[in-house]
C-alpha positions in Angstrom: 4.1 2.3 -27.7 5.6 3.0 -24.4 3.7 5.9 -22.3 5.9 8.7 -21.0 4.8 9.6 -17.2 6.1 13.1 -17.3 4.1 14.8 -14.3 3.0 12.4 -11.4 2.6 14.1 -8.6 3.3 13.1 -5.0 0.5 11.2 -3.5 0.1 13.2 0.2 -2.9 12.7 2.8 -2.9 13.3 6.4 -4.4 11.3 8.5 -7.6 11.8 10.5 -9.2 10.3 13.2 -13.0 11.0 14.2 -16.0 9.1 13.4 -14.1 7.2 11.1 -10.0 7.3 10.5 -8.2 8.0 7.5 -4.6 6.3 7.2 -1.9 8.9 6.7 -0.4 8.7 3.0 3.0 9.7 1.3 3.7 8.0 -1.8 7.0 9.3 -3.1 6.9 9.9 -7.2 10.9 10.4 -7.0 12.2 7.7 -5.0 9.0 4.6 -5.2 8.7 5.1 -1.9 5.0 4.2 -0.9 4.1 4.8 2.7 0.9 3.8 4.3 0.3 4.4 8.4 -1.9 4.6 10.7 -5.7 3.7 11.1 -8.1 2.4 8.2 -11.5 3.0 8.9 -13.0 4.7 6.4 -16.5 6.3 5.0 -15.6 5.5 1.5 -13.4 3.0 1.4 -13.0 2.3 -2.6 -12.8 5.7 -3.3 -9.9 5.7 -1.3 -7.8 3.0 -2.4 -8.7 3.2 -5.6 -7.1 6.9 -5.7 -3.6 5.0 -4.5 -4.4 2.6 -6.9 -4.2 4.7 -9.4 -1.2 6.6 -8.3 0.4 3.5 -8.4 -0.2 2.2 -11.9 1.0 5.5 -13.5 3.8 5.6 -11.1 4.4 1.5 -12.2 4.6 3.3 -15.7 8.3 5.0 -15.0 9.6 1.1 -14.6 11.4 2.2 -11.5 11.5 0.1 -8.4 8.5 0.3 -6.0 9.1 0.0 -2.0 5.8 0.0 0.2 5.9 0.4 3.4 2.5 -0.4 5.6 2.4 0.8 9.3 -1.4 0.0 9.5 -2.2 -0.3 13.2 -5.8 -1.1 12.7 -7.7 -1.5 9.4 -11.3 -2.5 9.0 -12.6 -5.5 6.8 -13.5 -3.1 3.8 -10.1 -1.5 4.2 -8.3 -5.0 4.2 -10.3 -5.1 0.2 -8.7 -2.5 -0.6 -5.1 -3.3 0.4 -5.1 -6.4 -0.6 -6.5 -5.0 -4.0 -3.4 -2.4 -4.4 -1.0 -5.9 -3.3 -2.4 -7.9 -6.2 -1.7 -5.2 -8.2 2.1 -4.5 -6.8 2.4 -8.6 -7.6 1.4 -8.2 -11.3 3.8 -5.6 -11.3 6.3 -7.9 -10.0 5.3 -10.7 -12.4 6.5 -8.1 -14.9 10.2 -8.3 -13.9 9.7 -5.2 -12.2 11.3 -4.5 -8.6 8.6 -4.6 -6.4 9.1 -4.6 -2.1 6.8 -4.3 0.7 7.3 -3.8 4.1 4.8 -4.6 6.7 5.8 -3.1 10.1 3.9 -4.3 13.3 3.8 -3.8 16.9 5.8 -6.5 18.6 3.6 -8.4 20.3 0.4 -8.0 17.8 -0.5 -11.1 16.7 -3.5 -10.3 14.6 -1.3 -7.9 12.7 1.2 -10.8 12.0 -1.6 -13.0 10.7 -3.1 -10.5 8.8 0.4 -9.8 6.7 0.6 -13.8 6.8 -2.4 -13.7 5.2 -1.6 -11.1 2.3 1.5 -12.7 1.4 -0.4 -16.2 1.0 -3.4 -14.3 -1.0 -1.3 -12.9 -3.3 2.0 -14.7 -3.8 4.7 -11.5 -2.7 7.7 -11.6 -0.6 5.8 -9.5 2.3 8.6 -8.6 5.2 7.4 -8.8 8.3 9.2 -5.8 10.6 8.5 -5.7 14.5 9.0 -2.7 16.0 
């Protein structure tokens, strides 16, 4: 039986930065268009990315294609769990025969930011495009 997504929402959070920073979030329930930027440092890290987790699966429920763009300028080593957790899942999606892209914009010279993409597309098996800027 095939599930009907009749009402998703778009996902919007603004970023913060303080003690700890909150990426900014717009994750488009019209066009797919999943957009992650900014600094990952976060209290509750699971809590967060396991609410754009589940955006995504019900938004993965429309069978329309999914393009995710990450602008992460900094991100913590519980933040890196939970991105790579929402990649694994984009790749199962993708393992579906669904349309699945993602993005991965760094600074120019920013070699950590490189490896870490490097290192996402090796842990989980997608096409990750790496975009200078």
């Amino acid at each position: 039986m095939e599930t009907e997504v009749t009402s998703l929402e778009n996902l919007s959070i603004e970023g913060e930065k303080g003690t700890f920073f909150t990426p900014h979030v717009n994750f488009n329930a019209e066009t797919g268009v999943c957009v992650l930027e900014g600094e990952s440092y976060l209290e509750d890290t699971w809590e967060f990315y396991e609410k754009l987790l589940n955006w995504l699966k019900t938004y993965a429920k429309t069978e329309k294609p999914i393009v995710v763009e990450l602008k992460l300028t900094y991100f913590n080593t519980s933040s890196s769990k939970g991105i790579l957790d929402l990649l694994k899942y984009l790749k199962s999606v993708e393992e579906e025969g669904r349309e699945v892209t993602v993005n991965w914009y760094h600074p120019e010279d920013d070699e950590d930011n490189i490896e870490e993409a490097e290192d996402f597309r090796e842990d989980t098996g997608l096409d990750i495009q790496l975009i200078a800027y």
